[in-house]
C-alpha positions in Angstrom: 17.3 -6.0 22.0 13.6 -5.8 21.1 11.7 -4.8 16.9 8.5 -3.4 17.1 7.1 -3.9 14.3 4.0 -1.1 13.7 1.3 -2.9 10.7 -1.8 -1.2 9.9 -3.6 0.1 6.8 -2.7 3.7 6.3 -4.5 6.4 8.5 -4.0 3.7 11.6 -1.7 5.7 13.8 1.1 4.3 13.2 3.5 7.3 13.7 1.6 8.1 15.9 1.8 4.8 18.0 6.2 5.3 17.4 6.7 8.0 18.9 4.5 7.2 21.6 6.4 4.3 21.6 10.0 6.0 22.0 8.8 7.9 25.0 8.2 4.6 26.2 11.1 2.4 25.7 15.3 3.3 26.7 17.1 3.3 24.0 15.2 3.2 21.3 14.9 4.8 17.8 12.6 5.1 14.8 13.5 3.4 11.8 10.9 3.0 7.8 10.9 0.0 5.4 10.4 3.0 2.9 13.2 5.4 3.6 15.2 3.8 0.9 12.1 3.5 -1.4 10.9 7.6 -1.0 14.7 8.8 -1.5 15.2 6.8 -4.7 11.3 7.9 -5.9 12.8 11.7 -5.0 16.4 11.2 -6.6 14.5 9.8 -9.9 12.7 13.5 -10.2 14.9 15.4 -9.1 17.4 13.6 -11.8 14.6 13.9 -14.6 14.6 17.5 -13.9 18.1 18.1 -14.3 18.3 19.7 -10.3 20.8 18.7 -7.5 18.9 18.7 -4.2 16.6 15.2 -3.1 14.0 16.3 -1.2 14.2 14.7 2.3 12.0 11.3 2.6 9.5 12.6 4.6 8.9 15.7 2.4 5.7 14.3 0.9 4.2 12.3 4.3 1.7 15.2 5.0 -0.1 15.0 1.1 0.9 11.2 0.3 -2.1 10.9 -1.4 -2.6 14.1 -3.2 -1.8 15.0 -6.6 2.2 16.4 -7.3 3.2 18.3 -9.8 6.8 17.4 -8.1 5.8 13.6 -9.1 4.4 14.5 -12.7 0.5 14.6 -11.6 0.7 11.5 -9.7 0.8 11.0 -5.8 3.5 10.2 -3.9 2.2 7.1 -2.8 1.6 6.1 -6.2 5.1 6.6 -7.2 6.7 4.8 -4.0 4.5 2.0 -4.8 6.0 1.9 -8.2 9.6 2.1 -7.4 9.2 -0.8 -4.4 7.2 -3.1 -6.4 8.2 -2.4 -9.9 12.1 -1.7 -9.9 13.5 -2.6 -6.6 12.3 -5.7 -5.8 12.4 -7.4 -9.5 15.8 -6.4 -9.1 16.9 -7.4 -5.7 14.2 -9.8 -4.9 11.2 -9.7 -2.6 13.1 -9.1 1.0 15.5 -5.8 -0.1 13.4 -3.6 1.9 13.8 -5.9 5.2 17.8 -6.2 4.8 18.3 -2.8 4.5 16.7 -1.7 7.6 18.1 -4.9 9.3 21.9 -3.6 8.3 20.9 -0.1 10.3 19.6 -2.2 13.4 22.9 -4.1 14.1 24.7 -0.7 13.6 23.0 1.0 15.9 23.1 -1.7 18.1 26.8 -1.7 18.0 26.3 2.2 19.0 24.0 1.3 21.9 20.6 1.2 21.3 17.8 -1.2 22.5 15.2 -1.0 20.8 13.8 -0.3 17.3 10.8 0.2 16.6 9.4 0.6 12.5 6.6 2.4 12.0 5.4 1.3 8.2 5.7 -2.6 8.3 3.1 -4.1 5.8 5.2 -6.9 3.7 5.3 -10.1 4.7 9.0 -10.8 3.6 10.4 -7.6 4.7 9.5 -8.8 8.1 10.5 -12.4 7.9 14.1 -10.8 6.8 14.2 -9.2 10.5 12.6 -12.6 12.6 15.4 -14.7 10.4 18.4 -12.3 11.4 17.1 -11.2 15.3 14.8 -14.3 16.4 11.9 -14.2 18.8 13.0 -10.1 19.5 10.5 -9.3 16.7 7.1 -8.0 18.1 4.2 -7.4 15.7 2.0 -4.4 16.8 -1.4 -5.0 14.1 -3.1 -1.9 14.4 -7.0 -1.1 13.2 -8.9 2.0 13.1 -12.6 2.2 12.1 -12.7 3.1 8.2 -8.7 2.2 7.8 -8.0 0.0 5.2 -5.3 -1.5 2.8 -7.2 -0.6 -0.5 -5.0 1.1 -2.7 -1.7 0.6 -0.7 0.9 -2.3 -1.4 1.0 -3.5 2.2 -1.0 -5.7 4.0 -1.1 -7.5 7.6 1.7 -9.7 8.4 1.6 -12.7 10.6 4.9 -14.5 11.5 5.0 -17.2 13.3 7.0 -17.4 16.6 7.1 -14.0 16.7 4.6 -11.7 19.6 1.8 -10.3 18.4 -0.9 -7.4 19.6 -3.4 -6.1 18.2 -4.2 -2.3 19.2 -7.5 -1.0 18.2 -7.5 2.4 18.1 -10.7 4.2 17.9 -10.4 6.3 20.9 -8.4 9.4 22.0 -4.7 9.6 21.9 -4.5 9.3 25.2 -6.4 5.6 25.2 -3.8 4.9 22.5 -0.9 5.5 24.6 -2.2 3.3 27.6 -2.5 0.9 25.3 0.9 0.8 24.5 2.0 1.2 27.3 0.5 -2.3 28.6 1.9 -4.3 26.0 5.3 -2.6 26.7 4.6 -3.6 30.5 3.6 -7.2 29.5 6.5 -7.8 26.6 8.8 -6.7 30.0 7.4 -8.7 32.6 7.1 -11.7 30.5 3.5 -11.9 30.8 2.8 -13.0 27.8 3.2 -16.2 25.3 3.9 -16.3 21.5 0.6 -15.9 19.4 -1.1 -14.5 21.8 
């Protein structure tokens, strides 16, 4: 069983980089740290409004940054940010958003996948909830693109020790991306490569 954990700034190619990814590995599935944290955010509205149906947690990924009316003249972003670091985690301490995805991994492990790959890692404790449960199966994929940064999000690199990890630059075409991925897949399989590298 292998976690690849996708950390970059937002506009970094992450989803990009998982489902690439997926057409990569057997087995394998896409999992967020911020499922949880966008459904609660979309139940919260929906519940101040008074109306029955929660918007699906990738209904705002293509405008997360853009005005809502939906979210009361704030972004979405804004208002995930606020329900992660505000009300969840005062609540159920700094690691919730790592245990939750961390109870889906060993179910669907029990079903008979391989490997899991998150797309929207960026907290430090979230991560260090996975490496405690799964061990050295934890591989950190850093990724940078020219004028990417972490201003104005929540997250931020991550950097666990024992644990693989890459860095993928990617400021060329999809297609450079991809064979990128593709030869740290080949290396993680072959063994070809030592911790902290």
């Amino acid at each position: 069983m292998r976690i690849f954990l996708l950390n970059g700034p937002p506009r970094s190619g992450k989803d990009a980089a998982g489902e690439m990814l997926m057409s990569l590995l057997d087995n394998a599935c896409i999992l967020k740290f911020a499922e949880p944290v966008k459904m609660s955010a979309h139940a919260v509205m929906r519940m101040m409004r008074g109306e029955g149906t929660v918007p699906l947690s990738e209904a705002f990924d293509t405008c997360k940054d853009e005005p809502s009316p939906f979210f009361f003249g704030l972004t979405p972003r804004d208002v995930y940010i606020a329900v992660s670091e505000k009300l969840c985690k005062p609540l159920y301490g700094e690691g919730i958003f790592g245990s939750l995805p961390a109870d889906q991994i060993q179910k669907k492990k029990d079903e008979g996948f391989e490997n899991f790959i998150i797309t929207d890692s960026g907290f430090q404790q979230e991560a260090e909830v996975l490496q405690d449960r799964f061990g050295v199966q934890v591989y950190v994929l850093n990724l940078c693109r020219n004028g990417a940064t972490f201003d104005n999000d929540s997250r931020g690199r991550i950097d666990l020790e024992d644990c693989l990890s890459f860095e993928i630059r990617n400021n060329g075409t999809r297609g450079d991306l991809r064979v990128r991925l593709a030869e740290v897949v080949r290396d993680i399989e072959n063994g070809w490569v030592k911790c902290n590298d």
